[in-house]
C-alpha positions as CSV (number, residue, x, y, z in Angstrom):
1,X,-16.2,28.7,51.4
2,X,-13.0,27.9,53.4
3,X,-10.7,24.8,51.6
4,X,-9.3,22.5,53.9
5,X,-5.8,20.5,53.0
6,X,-4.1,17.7,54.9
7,X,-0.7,16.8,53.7
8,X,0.1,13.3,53.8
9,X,3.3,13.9,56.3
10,X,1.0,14.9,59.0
11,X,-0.4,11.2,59.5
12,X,2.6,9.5,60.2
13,X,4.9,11.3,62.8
14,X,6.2,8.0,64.6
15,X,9.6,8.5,66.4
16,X,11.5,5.9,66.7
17,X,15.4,4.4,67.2
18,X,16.7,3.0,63.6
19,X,20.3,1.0,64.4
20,X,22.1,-0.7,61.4
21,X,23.6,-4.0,61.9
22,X,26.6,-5.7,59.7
23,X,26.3,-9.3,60.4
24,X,26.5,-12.2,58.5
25,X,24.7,-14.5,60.8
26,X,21.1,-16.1,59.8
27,X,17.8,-13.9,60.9
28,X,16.8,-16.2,63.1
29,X,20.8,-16.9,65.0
30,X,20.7,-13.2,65.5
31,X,17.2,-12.7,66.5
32,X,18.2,-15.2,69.2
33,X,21.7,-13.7,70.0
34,X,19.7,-10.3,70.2
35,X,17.4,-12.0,72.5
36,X,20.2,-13.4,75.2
37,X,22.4,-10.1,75.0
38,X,19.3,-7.5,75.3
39,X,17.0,-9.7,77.5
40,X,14.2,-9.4,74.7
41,X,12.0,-11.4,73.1
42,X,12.0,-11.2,69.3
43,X,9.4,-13.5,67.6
44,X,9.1,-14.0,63.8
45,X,5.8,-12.6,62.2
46,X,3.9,-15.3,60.7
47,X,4.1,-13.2,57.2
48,X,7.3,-11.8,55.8
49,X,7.3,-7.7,54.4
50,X,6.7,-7.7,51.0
51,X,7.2,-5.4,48.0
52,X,5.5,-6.5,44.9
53,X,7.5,-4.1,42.7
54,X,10.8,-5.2,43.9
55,X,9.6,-8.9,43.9
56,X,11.3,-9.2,47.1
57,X,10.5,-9.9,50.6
58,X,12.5,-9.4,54.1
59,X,12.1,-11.1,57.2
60,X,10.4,-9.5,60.1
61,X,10.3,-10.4,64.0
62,X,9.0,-8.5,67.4
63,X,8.5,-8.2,69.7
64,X,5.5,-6.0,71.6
65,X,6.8,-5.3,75.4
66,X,3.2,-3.4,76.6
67,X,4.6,-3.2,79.9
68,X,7.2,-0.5,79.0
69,X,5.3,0.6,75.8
70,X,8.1,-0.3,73.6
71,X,7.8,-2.1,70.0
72,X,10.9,-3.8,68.9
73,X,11.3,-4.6,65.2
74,X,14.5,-6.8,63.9
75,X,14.0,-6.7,59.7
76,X,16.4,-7.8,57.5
77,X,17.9,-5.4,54.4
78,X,19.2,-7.9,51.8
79,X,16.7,-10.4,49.9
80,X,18.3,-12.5,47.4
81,X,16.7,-14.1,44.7
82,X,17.3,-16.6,42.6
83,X,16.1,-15.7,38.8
84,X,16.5,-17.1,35.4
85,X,18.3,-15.7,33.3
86,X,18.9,-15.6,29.2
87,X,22.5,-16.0,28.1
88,X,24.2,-15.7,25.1
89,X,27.6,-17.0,23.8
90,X,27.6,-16.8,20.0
91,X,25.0,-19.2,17.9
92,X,23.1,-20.6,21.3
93,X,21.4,-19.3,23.9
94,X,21.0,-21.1,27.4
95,X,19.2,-20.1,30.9
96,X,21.0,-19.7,33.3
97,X,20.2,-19.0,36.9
98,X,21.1,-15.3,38.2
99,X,21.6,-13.8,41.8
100,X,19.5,-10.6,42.7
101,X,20.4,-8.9,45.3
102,X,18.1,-6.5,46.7
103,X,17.3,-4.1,49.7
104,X,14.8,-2.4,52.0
105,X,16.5,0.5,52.4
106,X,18.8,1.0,49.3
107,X,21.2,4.0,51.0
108,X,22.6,0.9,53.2
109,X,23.1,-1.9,51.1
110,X,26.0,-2.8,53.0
111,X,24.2,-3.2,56.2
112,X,22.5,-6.5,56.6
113,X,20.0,-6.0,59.2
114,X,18.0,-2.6,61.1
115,X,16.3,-3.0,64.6
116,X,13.8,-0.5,64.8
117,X,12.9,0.8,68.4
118,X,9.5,2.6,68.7
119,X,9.3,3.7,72.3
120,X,6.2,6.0,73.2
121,X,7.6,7.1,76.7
122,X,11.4,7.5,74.8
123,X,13.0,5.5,77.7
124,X,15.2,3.2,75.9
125,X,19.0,4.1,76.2
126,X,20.0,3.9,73.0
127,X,23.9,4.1,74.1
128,X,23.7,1.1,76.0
129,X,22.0,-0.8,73.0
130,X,24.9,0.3,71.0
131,X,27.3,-1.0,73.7
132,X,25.5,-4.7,74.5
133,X,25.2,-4.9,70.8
134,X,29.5,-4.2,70.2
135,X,29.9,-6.9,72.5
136,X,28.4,-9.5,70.8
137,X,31.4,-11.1,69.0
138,X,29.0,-12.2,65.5
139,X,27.8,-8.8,65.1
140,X,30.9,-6.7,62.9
141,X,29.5,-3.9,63.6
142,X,26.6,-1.5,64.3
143,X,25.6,2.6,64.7
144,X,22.7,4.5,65.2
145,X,20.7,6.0,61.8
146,X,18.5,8.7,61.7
147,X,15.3,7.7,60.0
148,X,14.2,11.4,58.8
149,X,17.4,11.8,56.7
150,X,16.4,8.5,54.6
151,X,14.7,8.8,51.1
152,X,13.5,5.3,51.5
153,X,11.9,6.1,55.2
154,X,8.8,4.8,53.7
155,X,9.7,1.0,54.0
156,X,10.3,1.3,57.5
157,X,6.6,1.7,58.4
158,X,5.1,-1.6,59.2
C-alpha cells in the first residue's frame, strides 16, 4: 500500500510585500498618515493579534481593496506591558511595577511597525511604497524585508 505524506510548508505559500517601519508615532496617527500619503484605507480590526505564550498582543488594521485584489495589513512589533514585579533591597521586599517589552517578530526589535502587502495579481510597486513612505516626515525610516529569511515568519500569518 502506497503512504501518502503532506508536509506542513505546502499549505501556506502566500507571497507577500513585508516593509519595516521606524516610527514613534501612535498606531492609529500612522494608520492615518499611511492612509493620506498612500490613498488607502486602513481600518482597525475589532480584535487585536494575540499570543498567549508571550502574554502580549499587537495591534492590527486593514484594509481589503477587492477591486485590485490586494490585502493591506499595518501590525505593530512592540507590546509593552506593565508587570509586577518582586524587589529586594536587604531585610524587605516590595512590588514594584516592571516594563516588558516585547515583539512580533523578534529579529527586528528595533523596528516599530511592518505593513504587510498580499497582492494576488503582484501589481503593487513596492519602490514607490518605499518612496511615498520616505517622504512622510514622522516616519524615520523604512526598507523592504524578505519574509522567507525570518525564523519568526509564522506570526505574520493572520
Amino acid at each position: 500500500m502506497a503512504l501518502h505524506k503532506l508536509l506542513v510548508d505546502d499549505f501556506y505559500d502566500d507571497i507577500y510585500i513585508l516593509i519595516a517601519i521606524h516610527c514613534r508615532l501612535e498606531d492609529y496617527r500612522l494608520a492615518y498618515l499611511l492612509n493620506q500619503s498612500l490613498e488607502l484605507n486602513l481600518r482597525r480590526k475589532p480584535n487585536d493579534l494575540d499570543f498567549e505564550y508571550l502574554k502580549s498582543s499587537y495591534s492590527i488594521f486593514e484594509w481589503d481593496n477587492t477591486s485590485q485584489f490586494v490585502t493591506w495589513n499595518l501590525v505593530s512589533n512592540v507590546c509593552k506591558k506593565e508587570e509586577e514585579g518582586l524587589y529586594s533591597s536587604g531585610l524587605f521586599q516590595t512590588n514594584e511595577k516592571v516594563l516588558k517589552t516585547f515583539n512580533l517578530i523578534p529579529e527586528y526589535k528595533k523596528v516599530d511597525y511592518f505593513i504587510k502587502i498580499s497582492d494576488e495579481i503582484q501589481n503593487v510597486n513596492e519602490k514607490l511604497i518605499l518612496h511615498k513612505l520616505q517622504n512622510i516626515p514622522q516616519i524615520v525610516t523604512s526598507y523592504s524585508v524578505n519574509p522567507t529569511q525570518m525564523k519568526s515568519k509564522d506570526h505574520l500569518i493572520f
